[in-house]
Structure formats: C-alpha cells, structure tokens
C-alpha positions in Angstrom: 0.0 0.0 0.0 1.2 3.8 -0.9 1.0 6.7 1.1 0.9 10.8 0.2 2.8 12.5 2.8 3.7 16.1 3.5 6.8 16.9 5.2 7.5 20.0 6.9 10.9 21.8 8.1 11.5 23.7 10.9 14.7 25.0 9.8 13.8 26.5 6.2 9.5 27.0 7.3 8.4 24.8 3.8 6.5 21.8 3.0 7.1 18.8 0.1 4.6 16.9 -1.0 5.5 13.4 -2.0 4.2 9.7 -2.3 5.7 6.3 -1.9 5.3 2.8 -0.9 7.5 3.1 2.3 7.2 6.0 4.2 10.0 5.8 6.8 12.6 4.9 4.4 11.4 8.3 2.1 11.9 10.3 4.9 15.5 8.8 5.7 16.3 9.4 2.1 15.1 12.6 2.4 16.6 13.6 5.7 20.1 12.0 4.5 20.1 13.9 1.0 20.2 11.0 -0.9 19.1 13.1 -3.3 21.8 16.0 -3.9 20.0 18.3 -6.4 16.5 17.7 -5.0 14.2 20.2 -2.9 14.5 17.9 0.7 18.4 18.9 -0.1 18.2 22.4 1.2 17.0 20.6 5.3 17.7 17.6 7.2 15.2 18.2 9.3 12.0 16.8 7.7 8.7 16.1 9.9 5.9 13.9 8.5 3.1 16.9 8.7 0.3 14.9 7.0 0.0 11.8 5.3 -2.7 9.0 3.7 -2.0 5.5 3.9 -3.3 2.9 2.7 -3.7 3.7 -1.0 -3.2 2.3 -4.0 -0.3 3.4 -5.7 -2.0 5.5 -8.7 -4.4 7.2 -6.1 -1.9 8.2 -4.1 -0.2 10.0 -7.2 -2.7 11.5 -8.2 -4.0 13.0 -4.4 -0.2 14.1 -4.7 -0.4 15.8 -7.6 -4.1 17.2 -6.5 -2.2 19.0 -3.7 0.3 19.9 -5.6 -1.9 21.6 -8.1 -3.2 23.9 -5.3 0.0 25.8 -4.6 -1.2 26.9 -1.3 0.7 26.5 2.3 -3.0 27.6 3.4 -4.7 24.5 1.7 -1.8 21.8 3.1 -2.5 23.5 6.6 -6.4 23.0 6.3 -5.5 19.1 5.5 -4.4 18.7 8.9 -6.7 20.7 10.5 -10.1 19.6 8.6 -10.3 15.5 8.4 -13.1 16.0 6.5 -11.0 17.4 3.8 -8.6 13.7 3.7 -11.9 11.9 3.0 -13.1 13.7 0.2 -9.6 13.3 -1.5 -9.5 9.5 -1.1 -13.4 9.7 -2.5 -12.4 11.8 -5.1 -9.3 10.0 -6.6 -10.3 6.3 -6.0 
C-alpha cells in the first residue's frame, strides 16, 4: 500500500509533497540527501506533517499531484486541521 505525505521543516519554514510505498525509508532518504540536487536537499530536518496511507499506488499519485496543483501553504494547513477534507480526496481519486 502507498502513502501521500507532507513533510515540513522547521529550519527552512516549507512543505514537500510526496508519495511512496514506504514511508520511513522516504523520509530517511530525504533527511540523509540521498538526493543532492532535489528540494528535501536544502533541510535535514523533515517532519511527517500529514499523510494518507493505505492507498493504491496511482491514487496516491494522483492525491499528490491534486495537492500539488493547489499551490497553497493555506490548503496543506487545512488538510491537517479539517479530516473532513482527507476523506473527500480518497473519495475523489479512487
């Protein structure tokens, strides 16, 4: 199963939006800049924020690249805060 997860750092105040299969080994890649010219290169500090599980591998893309899409730190902030919002994704996208 796949998961869409937001990560947040403390140290540089942004989010990335990704997706994956396994989630703690993304965000040990991520926090050991396993990738050099990537985004998650500029912290090593990455926090899961939010994240789905439990999805199929193409939902999950495409709830990824839904949020993506909305270019708005306001809209990732109302995912944590409003569940409701999680559900209608998952609805929307399966």
């Amino acid at each position: 199963m796949a998961y869409v997860y937001i990560l947040h750092s403390k140290k540089i105040d942004k989010y990335y939006i990704g997706s994956c299969l396994d989630l703690q080994e993304r965000l040990n890649q991520h926090n050991t800049h396993l990738f050099d010219s990537g985004f998650t290169h500029r912290a090593n500090d990455w926090e899961v924020f939010f994240m789905i599980e439990n999805l199929s591998y193409e939902t999950a893309r495409k709830i990824e690249r839904h949020i993506k899409r909305m270019k708005s730190r306001k809209y990732i902030e109302n995912l944590k805060r409003y569940p409701e919002m999680k559900h209608k994704l998952i609805a929307l996208y399966k």
